[in-house]
C-alpha positions as CSV (number, residue, x, y, z in Angstrom):
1,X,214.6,117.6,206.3
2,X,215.5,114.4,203.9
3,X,215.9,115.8,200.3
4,X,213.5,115.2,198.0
5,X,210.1,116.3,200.2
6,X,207.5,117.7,198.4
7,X,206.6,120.1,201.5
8,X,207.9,122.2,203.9
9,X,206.4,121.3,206.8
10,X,205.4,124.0,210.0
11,X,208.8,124.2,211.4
12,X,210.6,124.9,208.2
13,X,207.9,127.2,207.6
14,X,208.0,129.1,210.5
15,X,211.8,129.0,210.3
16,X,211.7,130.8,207.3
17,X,208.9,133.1,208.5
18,X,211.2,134.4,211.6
19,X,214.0,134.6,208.9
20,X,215.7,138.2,209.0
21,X,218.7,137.6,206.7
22,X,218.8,139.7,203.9
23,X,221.0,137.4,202.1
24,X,219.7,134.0,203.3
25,X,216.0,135.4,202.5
26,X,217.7,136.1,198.9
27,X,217.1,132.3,198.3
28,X,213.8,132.4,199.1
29,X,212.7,135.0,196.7
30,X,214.7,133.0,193.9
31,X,212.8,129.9,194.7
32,X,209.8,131.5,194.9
33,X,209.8,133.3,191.7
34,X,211.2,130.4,189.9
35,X,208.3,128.0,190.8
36,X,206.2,130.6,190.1
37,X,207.5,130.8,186.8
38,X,207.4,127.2,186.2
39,X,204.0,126.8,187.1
40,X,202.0,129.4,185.8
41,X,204.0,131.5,183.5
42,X,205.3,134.7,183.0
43,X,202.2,136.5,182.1
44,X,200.7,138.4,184.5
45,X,196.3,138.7,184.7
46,X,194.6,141.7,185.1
47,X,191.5,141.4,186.7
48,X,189.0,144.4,186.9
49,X,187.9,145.3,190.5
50,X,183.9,146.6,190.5
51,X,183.6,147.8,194.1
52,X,179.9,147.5,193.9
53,X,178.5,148.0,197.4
54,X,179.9,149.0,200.4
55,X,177.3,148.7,202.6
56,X,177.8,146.0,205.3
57,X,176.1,144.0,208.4
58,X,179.0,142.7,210.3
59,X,181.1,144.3,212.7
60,X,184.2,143.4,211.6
61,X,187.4,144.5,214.1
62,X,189.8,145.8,211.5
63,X,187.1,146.6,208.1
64,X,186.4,150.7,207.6
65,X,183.1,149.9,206.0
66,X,181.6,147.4,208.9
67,X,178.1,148.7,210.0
68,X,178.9,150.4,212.7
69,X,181.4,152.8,211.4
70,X,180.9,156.6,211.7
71,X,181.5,158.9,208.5
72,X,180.8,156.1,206.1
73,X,178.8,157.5,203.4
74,X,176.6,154.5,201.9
75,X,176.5,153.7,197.9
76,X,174.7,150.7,195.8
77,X,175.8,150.8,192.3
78,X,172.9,150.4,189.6
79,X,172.8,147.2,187.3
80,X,173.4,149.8,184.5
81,X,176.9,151.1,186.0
82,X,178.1,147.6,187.3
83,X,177.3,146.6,183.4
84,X,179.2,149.9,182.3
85,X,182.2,148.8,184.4
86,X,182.4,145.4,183.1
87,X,182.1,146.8,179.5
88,X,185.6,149.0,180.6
89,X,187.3,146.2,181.6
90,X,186.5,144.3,178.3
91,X,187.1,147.1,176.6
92,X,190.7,147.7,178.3
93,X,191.8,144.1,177.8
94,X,190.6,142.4,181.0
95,X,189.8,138.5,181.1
96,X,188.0,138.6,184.8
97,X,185.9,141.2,186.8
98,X,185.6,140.9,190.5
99,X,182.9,142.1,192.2
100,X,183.0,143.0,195.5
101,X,181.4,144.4,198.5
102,X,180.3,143.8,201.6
103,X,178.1,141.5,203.2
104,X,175.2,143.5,201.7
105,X,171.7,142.1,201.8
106,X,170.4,144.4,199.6
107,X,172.4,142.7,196.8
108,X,169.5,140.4,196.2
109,X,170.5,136.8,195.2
110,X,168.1,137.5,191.9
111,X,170.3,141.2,191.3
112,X,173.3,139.5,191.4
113,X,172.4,136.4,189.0
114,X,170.6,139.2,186.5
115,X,173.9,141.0,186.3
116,X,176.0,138.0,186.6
117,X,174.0,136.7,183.1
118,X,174.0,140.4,181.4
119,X,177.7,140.0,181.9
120,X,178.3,137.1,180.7
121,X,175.5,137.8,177.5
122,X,177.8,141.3,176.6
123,X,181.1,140.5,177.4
124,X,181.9,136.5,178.0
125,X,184.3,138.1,180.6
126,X,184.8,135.4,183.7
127,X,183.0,136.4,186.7
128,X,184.8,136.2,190.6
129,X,182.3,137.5,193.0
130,X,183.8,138.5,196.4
131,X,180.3,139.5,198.5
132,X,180.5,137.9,202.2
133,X,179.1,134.7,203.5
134,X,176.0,134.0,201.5
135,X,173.5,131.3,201.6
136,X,173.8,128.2,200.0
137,X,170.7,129.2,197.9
138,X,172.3,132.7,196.7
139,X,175.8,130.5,195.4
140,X,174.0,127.8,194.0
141,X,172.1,130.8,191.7
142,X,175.2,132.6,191.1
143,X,176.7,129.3,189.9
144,X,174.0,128.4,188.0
145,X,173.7,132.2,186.6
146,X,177.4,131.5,184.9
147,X,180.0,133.0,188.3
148,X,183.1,131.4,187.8
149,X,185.0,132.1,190.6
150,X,183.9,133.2,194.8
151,X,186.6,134.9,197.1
152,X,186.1,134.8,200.9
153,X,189.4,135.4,203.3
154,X,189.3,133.4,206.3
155,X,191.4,136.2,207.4
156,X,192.8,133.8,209.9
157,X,193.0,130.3,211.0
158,X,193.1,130.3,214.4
159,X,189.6,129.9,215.7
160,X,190.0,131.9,218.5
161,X,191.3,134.9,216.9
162,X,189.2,134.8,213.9
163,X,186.3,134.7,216.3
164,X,187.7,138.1,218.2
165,X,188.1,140.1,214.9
166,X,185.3,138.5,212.8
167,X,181.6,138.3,215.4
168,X,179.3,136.2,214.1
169,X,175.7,137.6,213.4
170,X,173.3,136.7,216.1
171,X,172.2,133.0,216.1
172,X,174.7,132.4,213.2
173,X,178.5,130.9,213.4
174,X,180.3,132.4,211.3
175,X,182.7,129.4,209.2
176,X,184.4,130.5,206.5
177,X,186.5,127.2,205.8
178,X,182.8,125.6,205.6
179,X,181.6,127.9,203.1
180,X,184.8,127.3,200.6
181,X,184.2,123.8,200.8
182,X,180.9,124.2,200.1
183,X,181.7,126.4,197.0
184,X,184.4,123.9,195.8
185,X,181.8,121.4,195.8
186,X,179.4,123.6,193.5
187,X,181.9,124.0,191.0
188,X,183.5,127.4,191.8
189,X,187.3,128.0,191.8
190,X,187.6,129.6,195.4
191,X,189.8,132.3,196.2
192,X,190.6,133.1,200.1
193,X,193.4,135.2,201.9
194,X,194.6,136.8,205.1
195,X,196.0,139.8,206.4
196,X,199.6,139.9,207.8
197,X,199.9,141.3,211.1
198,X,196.8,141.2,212.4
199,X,197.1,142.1,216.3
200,X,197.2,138.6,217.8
201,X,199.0,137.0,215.2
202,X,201.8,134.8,215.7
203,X,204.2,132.8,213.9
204,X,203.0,129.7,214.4
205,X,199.5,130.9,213.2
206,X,200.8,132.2,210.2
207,X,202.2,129.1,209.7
208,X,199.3,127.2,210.1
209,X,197.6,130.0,208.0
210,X,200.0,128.9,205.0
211,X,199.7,124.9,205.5
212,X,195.8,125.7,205.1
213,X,196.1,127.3,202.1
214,X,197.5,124.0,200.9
215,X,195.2,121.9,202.7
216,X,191.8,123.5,201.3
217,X,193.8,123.5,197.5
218,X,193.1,126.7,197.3
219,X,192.8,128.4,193.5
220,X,193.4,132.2,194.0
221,X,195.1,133.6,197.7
222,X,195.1,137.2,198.3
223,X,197.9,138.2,201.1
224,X,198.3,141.7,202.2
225,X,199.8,143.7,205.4
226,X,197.1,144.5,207.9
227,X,196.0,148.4,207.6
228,X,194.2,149.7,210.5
229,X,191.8,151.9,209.9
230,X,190.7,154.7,212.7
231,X,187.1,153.7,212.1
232,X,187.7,150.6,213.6
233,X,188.5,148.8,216.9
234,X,191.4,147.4,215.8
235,X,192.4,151.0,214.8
236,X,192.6,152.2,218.5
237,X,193.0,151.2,222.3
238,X,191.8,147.4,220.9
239,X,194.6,146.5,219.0
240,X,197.3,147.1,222.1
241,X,195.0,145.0,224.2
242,X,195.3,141.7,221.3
243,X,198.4,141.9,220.4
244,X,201.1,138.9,220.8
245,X,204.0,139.5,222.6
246,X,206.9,141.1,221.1
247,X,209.0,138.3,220.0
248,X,205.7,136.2,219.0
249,X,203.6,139.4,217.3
250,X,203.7,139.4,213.5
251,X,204.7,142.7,212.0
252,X,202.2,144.3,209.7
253,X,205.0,145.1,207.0
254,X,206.6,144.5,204.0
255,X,209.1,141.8,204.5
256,X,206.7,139.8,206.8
257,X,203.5,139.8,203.6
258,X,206.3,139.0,201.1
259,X,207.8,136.2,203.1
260,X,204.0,135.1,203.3
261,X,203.6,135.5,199.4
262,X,206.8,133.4,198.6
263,X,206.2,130.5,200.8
264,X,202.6,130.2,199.4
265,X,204.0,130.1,196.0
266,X,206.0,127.1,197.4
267,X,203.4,125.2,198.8
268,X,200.8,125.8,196.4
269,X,202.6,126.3,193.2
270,X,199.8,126.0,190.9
271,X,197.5,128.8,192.6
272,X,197.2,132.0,191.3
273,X,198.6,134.8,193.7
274,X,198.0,138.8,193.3
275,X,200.2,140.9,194.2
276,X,197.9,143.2,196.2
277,X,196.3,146.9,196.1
278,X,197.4,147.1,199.9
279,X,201.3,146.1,199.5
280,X,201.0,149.0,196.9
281,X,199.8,151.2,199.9
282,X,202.5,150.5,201.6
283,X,205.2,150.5,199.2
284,X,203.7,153.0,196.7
285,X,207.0,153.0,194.8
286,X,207.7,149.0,194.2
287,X,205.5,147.3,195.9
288,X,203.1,145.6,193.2
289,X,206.4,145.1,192.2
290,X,207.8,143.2,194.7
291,X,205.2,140.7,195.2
292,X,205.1,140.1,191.6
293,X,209.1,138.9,191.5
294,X,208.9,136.8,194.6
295,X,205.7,134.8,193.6
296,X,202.7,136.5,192.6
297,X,201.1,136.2,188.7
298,X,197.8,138.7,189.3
299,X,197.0,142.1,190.0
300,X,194.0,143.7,190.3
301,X,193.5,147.1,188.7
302,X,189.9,149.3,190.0
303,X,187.3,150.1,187.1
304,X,185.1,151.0,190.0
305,X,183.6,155.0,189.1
306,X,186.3,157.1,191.1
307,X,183.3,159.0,193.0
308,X,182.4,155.5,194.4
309,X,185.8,154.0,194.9
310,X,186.8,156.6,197.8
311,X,183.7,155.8,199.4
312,X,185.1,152.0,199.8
313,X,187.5,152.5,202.1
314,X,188.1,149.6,204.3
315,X,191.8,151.2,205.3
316,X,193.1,154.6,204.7
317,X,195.4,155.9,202.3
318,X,194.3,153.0,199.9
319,X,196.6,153.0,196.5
320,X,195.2,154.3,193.1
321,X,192.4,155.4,194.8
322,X,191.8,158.6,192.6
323,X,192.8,157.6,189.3
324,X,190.9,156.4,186.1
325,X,190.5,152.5,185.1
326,X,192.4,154.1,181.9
327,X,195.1,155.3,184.3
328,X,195.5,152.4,186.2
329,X,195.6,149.9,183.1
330,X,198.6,151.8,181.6
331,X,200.4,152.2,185.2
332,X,200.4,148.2,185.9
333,X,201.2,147.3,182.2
334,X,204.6,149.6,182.5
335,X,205.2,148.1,185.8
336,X,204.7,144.8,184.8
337,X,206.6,144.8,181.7
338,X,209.4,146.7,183.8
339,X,210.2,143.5,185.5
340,X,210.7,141.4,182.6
341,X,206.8,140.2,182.5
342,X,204.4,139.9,180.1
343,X,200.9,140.9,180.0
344,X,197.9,137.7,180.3
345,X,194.9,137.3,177.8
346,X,192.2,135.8,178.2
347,X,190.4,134.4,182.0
348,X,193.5,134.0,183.7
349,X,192.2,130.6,185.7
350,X,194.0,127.8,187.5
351,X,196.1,125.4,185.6
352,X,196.6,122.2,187.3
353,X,199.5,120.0,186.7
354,X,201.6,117.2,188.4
355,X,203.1,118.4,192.1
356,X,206.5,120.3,192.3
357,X,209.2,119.1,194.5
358,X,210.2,121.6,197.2
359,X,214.1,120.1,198.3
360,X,215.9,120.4,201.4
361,X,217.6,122.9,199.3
362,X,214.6,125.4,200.9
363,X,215.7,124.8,204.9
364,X,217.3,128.4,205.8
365,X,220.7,127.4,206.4
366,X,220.6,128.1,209.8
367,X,218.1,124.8,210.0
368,X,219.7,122.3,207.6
369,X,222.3,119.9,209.3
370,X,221.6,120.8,213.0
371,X,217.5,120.8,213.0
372,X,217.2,124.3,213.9
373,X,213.8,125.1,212.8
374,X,214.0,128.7,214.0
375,X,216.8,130.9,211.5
376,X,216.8,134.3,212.7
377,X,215.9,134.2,216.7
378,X,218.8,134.0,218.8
């Protein structure tokens, strides 16, 4: 690659995806945390999760709470304890709540704008919303009610795939790059994401998975590892029957997620990364840590009620799980200022600037000077 390229393009990128040097991937991570740093700062936002529903009508592959699931005990939070759980995270510092579930019909499009505008009215707090693929009506009201922000994972971008993990409803197709289009277009910052090792993954969709992330400009990009849950197909005898082969499949671990994380930070240097609830699964000891030093800028502590946030379990074994929004506020802020960090005020949105070079100074040196895009497989 000529110096002076302000991309890496899918080669380099899958290069440094099949990369298993300890050292070599050294210079990644500095790269990636020094963009980071140049582009949005050292301070790092906290954004309170409200798990407010998990019921759900898709059948999702690899999600504990899709329909279909045995053992799931079903919960709807009230507009008085979704209100009482933004007031927690205003009162513990917060600039964003995030309110998730899943794709829950019985999350009216007039009980989400009502507690969209009490939230706003009490606390001026911005408002993501995280709920499924919605109607244009229901965004357009959520817009209009004062949501600042949607998240929806495309999960993948390989059609194919996505279509095997993610069934559309009957006499629906399910298009979750449409949607985030359509969202941009209203005025939201989007937010999307995708899980690491997904069985059927390979390289050269993960790639692709990265170059869309810069091709959609996307504002806020959730990576994480791939957790199977036994309530699922992708849990069992399913997941053998997807998977890639051996030299192709991408490993549902550490390394692979925060290879994932750095190179996003590289190609979309402006966009605001977390540093996820399940890379802390994995890595209980450093793993929020981690992703925060080799790109991310956000975390996202739970002020979901404790009862109600063991009942959303879309993967076992899910980090923080049992511990207060009090708890978990003073966990991250030691973490965080552990590493050297600082702690964010205030929303915590997208700053846009100019564009950041990316040099040939990012080929892994097993590509630069012979055009071997692929460091690592011998």
């Amino acid at each position: 690659m000529p110096p002076g390229l302000d991309r890496l393009d899918h080669e380099t990128i899958v290069g440094w995806l099949r990369e298993a040097d300890p050292a070599v991937l050294e210079r990644l991570w500095a790269r990636a945390d020094a963009v980071r740093a140049a582009h949005v700062g050292d301070a790092v936002h906290l954004r309170g999760l409200i798990e407010i529903s998990n019921h759900c009508i898709r059948h999702c592959l690899y999600c504990g709470i899709r329909a279909c699931s045995d053992g799931v005990t079903r919960y709807r939070m009230t507009a008085a304890e979704i209100l009482e759980c933004a007031r927690e995270a205003k009162r513990l510092g917060y600039g964003t709540v995030v309110m998730q579930s899943g794709e829950d019909p019985g999350l009216t499009r007039e009980f989400i704008a009502d507690r969209v505008r009490a939230i706003k009215a009490e606390t001026g707090l911005a408002i993501t919303l995280s709920l499924g693929e919605r109607s244009d009506e229901d965004l357009k009201a959520w817009k209009g009610a004062g949501a600042d922000r949607f998240l929806l994972r495309f999960e993948t971008s390989d059609p194919g795939l996505y279509h095997r993990i993610h069934p559309s409803l009957p006499g629906t197709l399910s298009d979750r790059v449409a949607q985030l289009q359509r969202m941009r277009a209203m005025g939201y910052e989007i937010g999307s994401g995708v899980m690491v090792g997904i069985p059927g993954q390979t390289w050269e969709i993960l790639a692709r998975d990265i170059e869309l992330f810069r091709d959609l400009d996307i504002d806020m990009i959730g990576i994480g590892p791939f957790l199977p849950s036994p309530r699922t197909p992708l849990g069992g005898e399913a997941a053998e029957r997807l998977r890639a082969s051996a030299d192709e499949q991408v490993p549902n671990n550490e390394e692979a997620t925060l290879k994932v994380v750095a190179l996003t930070r590289l190609v979309c240097p402006e966009a605001n990364l977390p540093s996820t609830t399940a890379l802390a699964t994995i890595d209980p000891a450093t793993g929020r840590e981690l992703g925060l030093v080799r790109g991310a800028n956000i975390v996202m502590p739970n002020v979901t009620p404790p009862a109600y946030r063991v009942l959303y379990e879309i993967y076992p074994g899910k980090a923080c799980i049992h511990e207060t929004a009090e708890a978990c506020q003073g966990c991250l802020e030691r973490r965080i200022r552990s590493i050297g960090r600082t702690v964010g005020s205030g929303p915590g949105g997208r700053r846009r600037s100019g564009p950041a070079a990316v040099t040939s100074s990012l080929l892994p040196t097993s590509a630069r000077g012979r055009g071997d895009p692929r460091p690592g497989r011998h």
